[in-house]
MARMI-603879 format. One record per residue (C-alpha): residue in three letters; x, y, z. Coordinates in steps of 0.25 Angstrom, whole numbers, padded with zeros to 4 digits, always signed. Example, Ala and Ser with C-alpha at 12.3 -4.5 7.8 and 13.67 -1.06 7.14 Angstrom:
Ala+0049-0018+0031 Ser+0055-0004+0029 
REM end
This chain:
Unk-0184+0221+0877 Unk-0177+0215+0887 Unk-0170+0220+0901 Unk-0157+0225+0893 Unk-0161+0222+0878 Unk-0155+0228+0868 Unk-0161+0232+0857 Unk-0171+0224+0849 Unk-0182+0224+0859 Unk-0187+0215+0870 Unk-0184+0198+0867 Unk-0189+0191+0879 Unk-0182+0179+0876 Unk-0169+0186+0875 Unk-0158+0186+0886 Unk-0158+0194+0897 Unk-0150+0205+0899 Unk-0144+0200+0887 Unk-0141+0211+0877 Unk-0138+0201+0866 Unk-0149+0190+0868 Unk-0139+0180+0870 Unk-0140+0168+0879 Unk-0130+0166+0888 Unk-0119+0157+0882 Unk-0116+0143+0887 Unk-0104+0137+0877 Unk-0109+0121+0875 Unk-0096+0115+0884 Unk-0100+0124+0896 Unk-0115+0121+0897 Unk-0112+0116+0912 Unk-0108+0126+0923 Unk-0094+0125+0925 Unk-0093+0134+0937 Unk-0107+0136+0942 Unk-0117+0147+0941 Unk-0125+0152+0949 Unk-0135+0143+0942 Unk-0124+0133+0944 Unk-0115+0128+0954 Unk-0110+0140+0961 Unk-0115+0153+0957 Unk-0105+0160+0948 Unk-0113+0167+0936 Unk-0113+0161+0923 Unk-0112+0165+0909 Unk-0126+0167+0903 Unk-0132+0170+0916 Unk-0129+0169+0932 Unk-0132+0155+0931 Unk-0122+0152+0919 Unk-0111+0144+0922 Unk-0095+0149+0921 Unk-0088+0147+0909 Unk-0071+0148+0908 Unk-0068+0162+0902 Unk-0059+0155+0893 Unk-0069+0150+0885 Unk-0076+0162+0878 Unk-0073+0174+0869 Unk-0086+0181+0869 Unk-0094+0189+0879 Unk-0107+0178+0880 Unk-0121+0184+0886 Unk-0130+0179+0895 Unk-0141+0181+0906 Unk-0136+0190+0919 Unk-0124+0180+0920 Unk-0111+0187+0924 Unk-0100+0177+0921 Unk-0092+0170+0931 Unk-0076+0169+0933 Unk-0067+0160+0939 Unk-0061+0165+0952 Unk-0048+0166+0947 Unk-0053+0174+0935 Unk-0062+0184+0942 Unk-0051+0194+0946 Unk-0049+0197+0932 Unk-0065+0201+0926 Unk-0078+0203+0932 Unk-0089+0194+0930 Unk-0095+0196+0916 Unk-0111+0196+0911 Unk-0121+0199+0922 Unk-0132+0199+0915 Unk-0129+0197+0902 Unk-0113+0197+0902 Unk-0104+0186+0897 Unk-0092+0182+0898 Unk-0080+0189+0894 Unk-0067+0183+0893 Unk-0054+0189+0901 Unk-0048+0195+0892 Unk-0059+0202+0886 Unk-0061+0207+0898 Unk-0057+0221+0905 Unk-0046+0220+0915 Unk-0048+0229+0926 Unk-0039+0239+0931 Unk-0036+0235+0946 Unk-0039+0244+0956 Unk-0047+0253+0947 Unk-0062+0254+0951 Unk-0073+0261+0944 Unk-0078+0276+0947 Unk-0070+0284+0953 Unk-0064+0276+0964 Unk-0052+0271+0953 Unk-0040+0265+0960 Unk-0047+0262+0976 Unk-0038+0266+0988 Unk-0026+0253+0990 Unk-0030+0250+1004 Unk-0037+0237+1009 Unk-0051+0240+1012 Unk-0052+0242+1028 Unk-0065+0242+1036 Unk-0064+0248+1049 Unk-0073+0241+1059 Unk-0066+0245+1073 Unk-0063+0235+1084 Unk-0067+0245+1096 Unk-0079+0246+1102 Unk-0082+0261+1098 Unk-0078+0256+1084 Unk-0088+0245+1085 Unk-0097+0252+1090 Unk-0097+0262+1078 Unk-0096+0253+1068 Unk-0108+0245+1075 Unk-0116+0257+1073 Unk-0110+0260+1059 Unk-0114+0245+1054 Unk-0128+0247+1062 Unk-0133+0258+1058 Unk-0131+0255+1042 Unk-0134+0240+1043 Unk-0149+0241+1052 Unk-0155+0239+1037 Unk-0163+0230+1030 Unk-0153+0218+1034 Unk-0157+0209+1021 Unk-0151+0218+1013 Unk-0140+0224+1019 Unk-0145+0237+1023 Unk-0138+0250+1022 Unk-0124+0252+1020 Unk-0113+0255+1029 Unk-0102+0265+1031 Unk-0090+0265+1023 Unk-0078+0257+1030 Unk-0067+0266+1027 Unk-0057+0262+1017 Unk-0045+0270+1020 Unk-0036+0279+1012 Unk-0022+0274+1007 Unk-0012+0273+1019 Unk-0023+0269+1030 Unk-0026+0257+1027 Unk-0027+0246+1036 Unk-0024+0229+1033 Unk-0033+0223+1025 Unk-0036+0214+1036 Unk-0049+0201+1039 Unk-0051+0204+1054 Unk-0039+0210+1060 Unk-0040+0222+1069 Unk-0035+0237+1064 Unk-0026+0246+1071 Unk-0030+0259+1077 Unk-0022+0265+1065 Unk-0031+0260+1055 Unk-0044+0266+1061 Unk-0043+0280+1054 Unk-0053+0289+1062 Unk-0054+0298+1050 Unk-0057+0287+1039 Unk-0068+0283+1049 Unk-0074+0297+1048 Unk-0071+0297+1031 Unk-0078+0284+1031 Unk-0092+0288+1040 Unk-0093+0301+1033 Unk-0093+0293+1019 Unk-0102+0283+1024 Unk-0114+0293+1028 Unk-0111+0298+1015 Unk-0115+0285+1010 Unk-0103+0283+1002 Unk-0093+0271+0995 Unk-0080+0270+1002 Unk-0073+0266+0988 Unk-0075+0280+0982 Unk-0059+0287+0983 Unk-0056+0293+0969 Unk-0048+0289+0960 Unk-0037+0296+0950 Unk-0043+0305+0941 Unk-0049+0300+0930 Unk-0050+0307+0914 Unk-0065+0311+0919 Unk-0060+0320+0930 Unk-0065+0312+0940 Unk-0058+0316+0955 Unk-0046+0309+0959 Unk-0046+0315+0973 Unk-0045+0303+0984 Unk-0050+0313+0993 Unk-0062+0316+0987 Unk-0074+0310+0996 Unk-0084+0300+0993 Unk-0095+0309+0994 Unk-0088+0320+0986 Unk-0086+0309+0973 Unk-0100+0306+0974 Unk-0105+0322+0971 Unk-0093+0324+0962 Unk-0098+0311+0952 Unk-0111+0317+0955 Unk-0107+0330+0951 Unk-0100+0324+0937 Unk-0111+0316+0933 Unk-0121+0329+0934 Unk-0110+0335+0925 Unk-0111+0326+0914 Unk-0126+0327+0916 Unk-0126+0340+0914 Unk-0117+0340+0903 Unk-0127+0329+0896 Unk-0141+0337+0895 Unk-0147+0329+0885 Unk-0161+0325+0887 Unk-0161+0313+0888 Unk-0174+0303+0886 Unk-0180+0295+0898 Unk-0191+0285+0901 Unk-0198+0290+0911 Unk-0205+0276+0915 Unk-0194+0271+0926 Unk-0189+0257+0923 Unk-0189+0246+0933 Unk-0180+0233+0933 Unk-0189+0222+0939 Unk-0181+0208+0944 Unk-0193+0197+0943 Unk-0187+0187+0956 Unk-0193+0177+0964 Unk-0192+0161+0964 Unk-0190+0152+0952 Unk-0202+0149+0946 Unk-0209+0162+0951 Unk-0213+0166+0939 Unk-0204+0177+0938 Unk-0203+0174+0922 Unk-0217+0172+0919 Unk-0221+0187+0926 Unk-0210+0192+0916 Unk-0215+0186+0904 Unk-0228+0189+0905 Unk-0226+0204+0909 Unk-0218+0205+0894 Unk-0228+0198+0888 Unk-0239+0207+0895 Unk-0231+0218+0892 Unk-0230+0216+0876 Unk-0217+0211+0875 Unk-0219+0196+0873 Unk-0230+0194+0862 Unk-0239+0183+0860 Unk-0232+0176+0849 Unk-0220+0176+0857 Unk-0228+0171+0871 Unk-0234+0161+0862 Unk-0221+0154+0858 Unk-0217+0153+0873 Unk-0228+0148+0877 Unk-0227+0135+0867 Unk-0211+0136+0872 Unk-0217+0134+0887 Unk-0226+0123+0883 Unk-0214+0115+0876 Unk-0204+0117+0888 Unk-0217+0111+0898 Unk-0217+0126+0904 Unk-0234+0131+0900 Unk-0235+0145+0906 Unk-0221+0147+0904 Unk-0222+0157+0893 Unk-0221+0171+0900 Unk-0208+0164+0906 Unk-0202+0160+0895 Unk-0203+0175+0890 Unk-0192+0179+0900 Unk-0184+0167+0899 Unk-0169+0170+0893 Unk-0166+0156+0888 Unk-0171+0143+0882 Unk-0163+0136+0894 Unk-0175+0145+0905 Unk-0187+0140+0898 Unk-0183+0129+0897 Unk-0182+0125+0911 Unk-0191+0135+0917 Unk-0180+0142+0925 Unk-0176+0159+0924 Unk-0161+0158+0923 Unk-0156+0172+0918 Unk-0164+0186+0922 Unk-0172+0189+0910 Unk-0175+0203+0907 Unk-0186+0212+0899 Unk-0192+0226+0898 Unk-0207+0231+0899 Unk-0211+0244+0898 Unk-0226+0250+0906 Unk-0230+0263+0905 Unk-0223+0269+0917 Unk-0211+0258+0918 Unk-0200+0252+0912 Unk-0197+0238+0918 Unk-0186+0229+0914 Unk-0192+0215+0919 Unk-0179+0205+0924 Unk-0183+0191+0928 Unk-0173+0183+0935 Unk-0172+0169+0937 Unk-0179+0163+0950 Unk-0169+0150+0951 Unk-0159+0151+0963 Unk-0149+0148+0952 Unk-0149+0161+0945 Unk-0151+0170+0957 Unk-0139+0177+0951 Unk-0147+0181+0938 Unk-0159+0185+0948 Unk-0148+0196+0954 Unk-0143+0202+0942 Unk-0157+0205+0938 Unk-0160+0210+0953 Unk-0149+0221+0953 Unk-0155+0226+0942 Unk-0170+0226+0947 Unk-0178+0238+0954 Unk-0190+0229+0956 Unk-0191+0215+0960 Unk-0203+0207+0956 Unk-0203+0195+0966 Unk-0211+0183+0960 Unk-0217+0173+0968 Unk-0223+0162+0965 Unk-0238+0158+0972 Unk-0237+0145+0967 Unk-0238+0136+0982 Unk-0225+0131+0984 Unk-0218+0140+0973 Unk-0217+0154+0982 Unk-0213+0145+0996 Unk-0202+0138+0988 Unk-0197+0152+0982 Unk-0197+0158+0996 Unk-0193+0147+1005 Unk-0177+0147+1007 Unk-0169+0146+0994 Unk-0182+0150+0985 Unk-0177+0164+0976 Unk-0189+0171+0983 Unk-0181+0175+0993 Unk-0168+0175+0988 Unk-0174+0185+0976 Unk-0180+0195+0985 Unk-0168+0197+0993 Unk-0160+0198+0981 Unk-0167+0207+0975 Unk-0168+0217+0987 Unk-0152+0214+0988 Unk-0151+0220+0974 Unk-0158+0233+0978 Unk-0171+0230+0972 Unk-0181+0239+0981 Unk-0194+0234+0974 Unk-0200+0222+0976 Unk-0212+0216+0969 Unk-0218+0202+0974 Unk-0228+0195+0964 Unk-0234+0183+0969 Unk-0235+0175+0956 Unk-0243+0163+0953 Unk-0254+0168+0957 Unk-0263+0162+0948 Unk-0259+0147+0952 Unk-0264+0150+0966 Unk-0277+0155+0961 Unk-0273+0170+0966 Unk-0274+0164+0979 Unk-0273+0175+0988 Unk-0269+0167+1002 Unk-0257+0162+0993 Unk-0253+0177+0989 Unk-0255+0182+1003 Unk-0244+0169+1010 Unk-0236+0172+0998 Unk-0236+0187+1002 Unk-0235+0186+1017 Unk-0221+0179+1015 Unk-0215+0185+1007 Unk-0218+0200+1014 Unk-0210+0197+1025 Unk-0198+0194+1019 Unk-0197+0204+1007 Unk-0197+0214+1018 Unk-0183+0207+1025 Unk-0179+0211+1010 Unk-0182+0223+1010 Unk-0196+0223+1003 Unk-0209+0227+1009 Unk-0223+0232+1005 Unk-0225+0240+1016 Unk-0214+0246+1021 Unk-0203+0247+1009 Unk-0215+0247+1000 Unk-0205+0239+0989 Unk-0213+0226+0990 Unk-0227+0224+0984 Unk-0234+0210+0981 Unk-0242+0206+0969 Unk-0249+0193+0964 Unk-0247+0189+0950 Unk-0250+0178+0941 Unk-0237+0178+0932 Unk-0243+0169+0921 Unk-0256+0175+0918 Unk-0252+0188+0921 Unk-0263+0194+0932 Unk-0256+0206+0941 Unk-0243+0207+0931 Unk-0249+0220+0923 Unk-0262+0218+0923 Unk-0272+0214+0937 Unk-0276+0201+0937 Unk-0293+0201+0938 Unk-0301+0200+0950 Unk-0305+0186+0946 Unk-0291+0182+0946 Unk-0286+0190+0959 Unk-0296+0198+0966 Unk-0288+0200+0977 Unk-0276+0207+0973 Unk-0278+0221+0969 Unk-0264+0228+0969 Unk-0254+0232+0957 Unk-0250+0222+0946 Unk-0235+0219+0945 Unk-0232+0229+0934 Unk-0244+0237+0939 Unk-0234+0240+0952 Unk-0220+0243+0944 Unk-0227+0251+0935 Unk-0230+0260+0947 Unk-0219+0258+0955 Unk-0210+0268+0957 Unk-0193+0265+0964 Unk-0185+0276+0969 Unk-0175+0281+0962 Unk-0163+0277+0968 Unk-0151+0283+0959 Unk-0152+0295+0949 Unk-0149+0297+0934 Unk-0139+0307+0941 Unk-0132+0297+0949 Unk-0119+0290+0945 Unk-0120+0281+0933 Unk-0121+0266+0938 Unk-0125+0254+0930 Unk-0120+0241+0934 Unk-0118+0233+0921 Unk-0125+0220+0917 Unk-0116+0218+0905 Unk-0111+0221+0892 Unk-0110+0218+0877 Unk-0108+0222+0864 Unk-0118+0223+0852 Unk-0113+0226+0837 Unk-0097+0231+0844 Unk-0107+0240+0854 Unk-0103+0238+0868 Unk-0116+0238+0879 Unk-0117+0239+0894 Unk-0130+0236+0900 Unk-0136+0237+0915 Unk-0146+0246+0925 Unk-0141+0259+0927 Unk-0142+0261+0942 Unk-0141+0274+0944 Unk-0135+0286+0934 Unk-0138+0287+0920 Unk-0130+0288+0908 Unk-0132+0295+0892 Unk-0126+0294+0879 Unk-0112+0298+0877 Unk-0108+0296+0893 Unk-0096+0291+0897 Unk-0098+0280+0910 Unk-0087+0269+0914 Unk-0088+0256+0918 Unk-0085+0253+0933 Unk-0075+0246+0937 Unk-0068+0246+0925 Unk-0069+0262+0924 Unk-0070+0260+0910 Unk-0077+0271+0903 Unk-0087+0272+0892 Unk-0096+0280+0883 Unk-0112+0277+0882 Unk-0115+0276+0866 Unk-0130+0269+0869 Unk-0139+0267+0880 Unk-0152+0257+0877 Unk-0163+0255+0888 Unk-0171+0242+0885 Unk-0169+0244+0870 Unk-0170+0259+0869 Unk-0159+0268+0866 Unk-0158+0280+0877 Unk-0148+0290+0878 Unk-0148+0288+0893 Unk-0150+0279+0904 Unk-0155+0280+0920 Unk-0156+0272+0932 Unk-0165+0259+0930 Unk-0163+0257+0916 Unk-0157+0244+0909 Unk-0147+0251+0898 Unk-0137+0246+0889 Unk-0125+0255+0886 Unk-0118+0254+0872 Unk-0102+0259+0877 Unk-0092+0264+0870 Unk-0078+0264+0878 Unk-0079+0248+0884 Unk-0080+0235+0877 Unk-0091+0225+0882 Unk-0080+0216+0888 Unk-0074+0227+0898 Unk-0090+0228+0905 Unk-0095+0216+0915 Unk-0106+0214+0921 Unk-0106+0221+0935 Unk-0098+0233+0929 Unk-0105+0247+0930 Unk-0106+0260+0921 Unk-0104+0273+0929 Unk-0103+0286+0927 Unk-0089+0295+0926 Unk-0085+0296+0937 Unk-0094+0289+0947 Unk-0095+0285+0962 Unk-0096+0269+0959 Unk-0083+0261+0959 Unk-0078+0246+0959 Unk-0072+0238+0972 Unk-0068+0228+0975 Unk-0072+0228+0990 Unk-0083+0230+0997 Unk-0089+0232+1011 Unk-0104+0227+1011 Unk-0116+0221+1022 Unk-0118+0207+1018 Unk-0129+0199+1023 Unk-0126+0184+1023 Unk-0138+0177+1018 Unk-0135+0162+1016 Unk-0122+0156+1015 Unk-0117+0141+1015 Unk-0104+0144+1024 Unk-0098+0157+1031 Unk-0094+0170+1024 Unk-0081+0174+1028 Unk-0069+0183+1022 Unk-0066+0177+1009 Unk-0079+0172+1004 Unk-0082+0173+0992 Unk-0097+0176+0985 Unk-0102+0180+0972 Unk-0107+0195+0972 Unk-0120+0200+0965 Unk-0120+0217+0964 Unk-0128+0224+0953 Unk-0124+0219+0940 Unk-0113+0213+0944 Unk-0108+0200+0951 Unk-0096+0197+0957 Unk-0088+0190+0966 Unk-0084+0195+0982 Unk-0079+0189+0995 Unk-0081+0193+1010 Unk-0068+0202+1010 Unk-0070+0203+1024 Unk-0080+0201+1035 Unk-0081+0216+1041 Unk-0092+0215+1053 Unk-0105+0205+1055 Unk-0117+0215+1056 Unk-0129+0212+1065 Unk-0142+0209+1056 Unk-0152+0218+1063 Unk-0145+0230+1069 Unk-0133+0230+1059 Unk-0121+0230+1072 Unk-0108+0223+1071 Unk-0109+0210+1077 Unk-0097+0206+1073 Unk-0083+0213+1067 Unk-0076+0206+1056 Unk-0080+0191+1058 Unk-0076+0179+1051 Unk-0088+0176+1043 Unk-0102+0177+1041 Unk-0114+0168+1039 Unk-0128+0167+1034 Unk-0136+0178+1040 Unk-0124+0187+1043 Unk-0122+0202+1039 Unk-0108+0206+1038 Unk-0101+0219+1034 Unk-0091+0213+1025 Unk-0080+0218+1016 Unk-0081+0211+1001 Unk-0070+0209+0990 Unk-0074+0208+0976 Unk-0067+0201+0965 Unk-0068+0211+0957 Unk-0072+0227+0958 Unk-0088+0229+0956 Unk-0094+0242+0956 Unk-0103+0243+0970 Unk-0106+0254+0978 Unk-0112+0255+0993 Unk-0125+0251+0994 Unk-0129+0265+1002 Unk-0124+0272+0991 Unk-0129+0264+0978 Unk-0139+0255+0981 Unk-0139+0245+0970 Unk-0122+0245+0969 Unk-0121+0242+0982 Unk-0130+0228+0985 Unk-0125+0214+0982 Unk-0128+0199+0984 Unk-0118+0189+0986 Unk-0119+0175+0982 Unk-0113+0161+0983 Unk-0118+0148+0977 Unk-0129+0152+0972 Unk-0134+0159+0983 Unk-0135+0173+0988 Unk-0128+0172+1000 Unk-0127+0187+1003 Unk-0132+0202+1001 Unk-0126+0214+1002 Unk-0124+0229+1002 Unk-0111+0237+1000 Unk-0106+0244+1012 Unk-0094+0253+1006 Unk-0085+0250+0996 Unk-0070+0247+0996 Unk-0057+0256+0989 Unk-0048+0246+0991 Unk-0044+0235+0979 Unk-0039+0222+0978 Unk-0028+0226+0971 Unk-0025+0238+0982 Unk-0024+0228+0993 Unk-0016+0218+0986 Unk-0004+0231+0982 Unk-0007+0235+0998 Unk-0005+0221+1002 Unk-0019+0221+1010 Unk-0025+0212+1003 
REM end
């Protein structure tokens, strides 16, 4: 069974996240990457995986599957669809595709307020002042990644807008003492600006403006209690939690081997089968390659010895459910390492104790440490470091100790730490022969080490619970596809849960649909919960009105789709400047999609979080900036105080991640609005 398998039982050969065990699908004439990938030229998704390269929509008719890839659009093309597959989607051609009704926004914002979006960030010194204190007393945490969220800068009601302006100064008018009060009370409230109502709808939800943030929120709680209630069915459900642990680390770690081996440990690769890869190692000159070769998603991977897509399988101990994801360690295909990140809770760090291997892995531009603070980015709160290799040093433990003492240090700037945050916790392993992955090695072999074995410490681990079966349905959406005229969503439901026979909509669409099936790992259940990998069999959509980066909710909801956003960026490594009107490619849960500096709002101290400078021209490597972004197309985020895993981001640019990020506050205001307002 793999990650997201249908059913027929685990192939570890077969795609991953691949409902049909299709490879990804490369016509003969376009074998060479026509518009980069971000295993190419210049980062822009791929068909059949992240680092695929872009094909002209013209030329195919049928949906084709791959690895996590989202597929790429021209510029000029991307006002129209939003990128198709994540991780296993394909291409769709336009007019297959759903048009979007403009200005229409998922959940219950529906048609967002026509004013340009207007962040007041006074010129006078008491206004300084406060807003110092304001930015200060929200941005004093962990600076790497991003800390907490700030207040909500007010967007105002129709009639009270101001300019949409870069850098000019408002009028005294335009400073509302009133919307400033709305706004601080919503803010230690803890709530999304882009939360107005919208006309009512057939399923009663409200259609009063005036209706609060705060007051939505209980009333969506209220309804979803309802229909709990009116659903008392017992429903059946695994006690054993389940885990989704992201293997990371530096090519060559031996992320795949560990995998491999745990499957085959595990019962799930039999001899017969390890046999036949083995001989298949000794052809391709790979000996010790075998357990490798078990998670490897194509011929092309074994080949030459490099993780290209992030493969996926399930195991199953006596108190857990773990779905394993192995991404790919190659700079190349850091894209596919993030779309199996935003699904992870754990992260097991590999790292290699071969002499030469770990220093090239964590020196600058080795994935180590591009890895780890990705990882943390995406909201993964445990970490697990396994110094692999073990056995090619002798179990040297002066190796293990330097390898150790680096590391420390600077997981804890990412938010990682044994002592403190108690997220962190080290282990020596040898990936090949097996010692300390279920089973301790002997005293012969490692008499020093006497602490947990890798699956020995998630077996006994135990992660808060961050959102409830109660709370509002939310499962960003990996893709779609449609099996014997049956039409199937898959994805991690993030918080929520949903039975048979519910009705739940696709944002931002705000199409509707009814739930005929819902399988887990190849098992039919009659509901789901937060953490598990399910597929959804719809009635109500076809497969081609549902991307990758879409999200099932619940009727009505608090989630909705912008456009624009305000967010904390942290500027980690640029080539040139960042300034109003760049461009970059964004990475948020499931989805990716493409955003530019709208406009530079105020340059933030990196230590105490006060104002250094209002508004400036641009911003560079090492700079944090309050900034307002613009999407190309509406996304379903939330505030990163308010939902944790809807509201962090990564922001990339050929090839490399030049920027994290967490959403501020969200904006009403459309494209379309301002263009009929003429602020635009």
């Amino acid at each position: 069974m793999s990650g997201w398998a249908q059913p027929g039982g685990f192939n570890p050969n077969a795609n991953a996240y691949n409902p049909q065990g299709q490879q990804g699908y490369y016509p003969p004439q376009q074998q060479q990457p026509q518009g980069g990938g971000y295993g190419g030229q210049q980062g822009r998704g791929g068909y059949g995986g992240y680092s695929g390269a872009y094909y002209p929509p013209q030329q195919f008719q049928q949906p084709q599957f791959g690895g996590y890839s989202g597929a790429y659009y021209p510029p000029q093309q991307q006002h129209q669809q939003p990128p198709v597959g994540g991780y296993s989607g394909g291409y769709y051609p336009t007019q297959q595709q759903h048009q979007q009704p403009k200005g229409e926004y998922g959940g219950h914002s529906g048609g967002h307020a026509s004013q340009p979006p207007v962040d007041n960030i006074g010129n006078t010194a008491q206004q300084k002042q406060q807003d110092q204190q304001k930015v200060s007393a929200v941005e004093s945490g962990k600076l790497s990644l991003g800390g907490a969220a700030s207040e909500p800068v007010v967007v105002p009601k129709k009639g009270k807008a101001g300019t949409l302006s870069l850098g000019k100064k408002k009028t005294e008018d335009d400073k509302k003492k009133n919307e400033d009060t709305k706004a601080a009370e919503e803010s230690k409230k803890g709530t999304s600006a882009a939360v107005t109502m919208s006309d009512e709808k057939r399923d009663g939800t409200p259609s009063n403006s005036k209706m609060s943030t705060e007051d939505f929120r209980e009333y969506v709680k209220r309804e979803i209690a309802k229909q709990r209630e009116q659903n008392k069915k017992e429903f059946v459900r695994d006690p054993r939690p389940h885990f989704n642990i992201v293997f990371c680390g530096h090519v060559d770690a031996g992320k795949s081997t560990i995998s491999g081996h745990l499957l085959m440990e595990k019962g799930l690769v039999d001899q017969r089968e390890m046999e036949k890869l083995r001989r298949e190692a000794e052809v391709h000159h790979r000996e010790g390659w075998e357990y490798a070769y078990v998670m490897d998603v194509s011929e092309d991977e074994r080949t030459k010895g490099i993780t290209r897509e992030t493969g996926a399988a399930y195991i199953e101990t006596e108190k857990r459910r773990v779905t394993i994801l192995d991404a790919p360690g190659h700079k190349a295909f850091v894209p596919s390492m993030i779309g199996g990140a935003t699904q992870a809770d754990i992260c097991v760090l590999v790292i290699s104790s071969r002499k030469g291997e770990f220093e090239t892995g964590f020196e600058k531009g080795g994935q180590t440490r591009e890895h780890a603070m990705l990882v943390r980015t995406c909201g993964v709160k445990q970490m697990i470091c396994v110094i692999n290799k073990m056995d090619e040093c002798g179990w040297d433990k002066g190796r293990y100790d330097e390898i150790v003492g680096k590391l420390k240090p600077f997981l804890r700037q990412n938010g990682y730490d044994e002592e403190k945050a108690k997220n962190l916790c080290f282990i020596p392993i040898a990936g090949l022969t097996g010692d300390n992955l279920i089973h301790h090695s002997s005293d012969d072999v490692c008499p020093w080490y006497k602490g947990p074995t890798m699956m020995g410490f998630i077996d006994n681990l135990v992660l808060p619970e961050t959102k409830s079966e109660n709370d509002v349905l939310c499962i960003p959406i990996v893709g779609s596809y449609k099996d014997d005229g049956r039409v199937f969503i898959y994805g991690k439901v993030e918080s929520g849960s949903i039975a048979l026979g519910e009705r739940l909509q696709i944002l931002p669409t705000k199409l509707e649909a009814f739930v005929e099936g819902i399988s887990i790992e190849s098992t039919e259940f009659e509901k789901c919960y937060p953490g598990d990998n399910v597929h959804l069999r719809m009635r109500g959509v076809d497969e081609s009105d549902i991307h990758a980066g879409y999200v099932a909710t619940s009727i009505p909801t608090t989630l909705s789709a912008v456009e624009y956003f305000q967010a904390r960026v942290v500027i980690l490594d640029v080539k040139n400047i960042i300034c109003a009107g760049s461009r970059v490619m964004l990475h948020a849960h499931a989805a990716q999609e493409e955003v530019s500096f709208h406009k530079l709002l105020a340059k933030v101290d990196k230590k105490t979080g006060d104002v250094l400078e209002k508004e400036p021209t641009h911003a560079k490597a090492g700079d944090v900036v309050i900034a307002r972004m613009e999407l190309e197309r509406s996304l379903v985020l939330e505030a990163h105080k308010v939902f944790d895993k809807m509201g962090r981001f990564m922001l990339r640019e050929d090839g490399k991640t030049i920027a994290i990020g967490l959403v501020m506050k969200l904006y009403e205001s459309t494209k379309e609005s301002l263009a009929k307002s003429g602020k635009a």
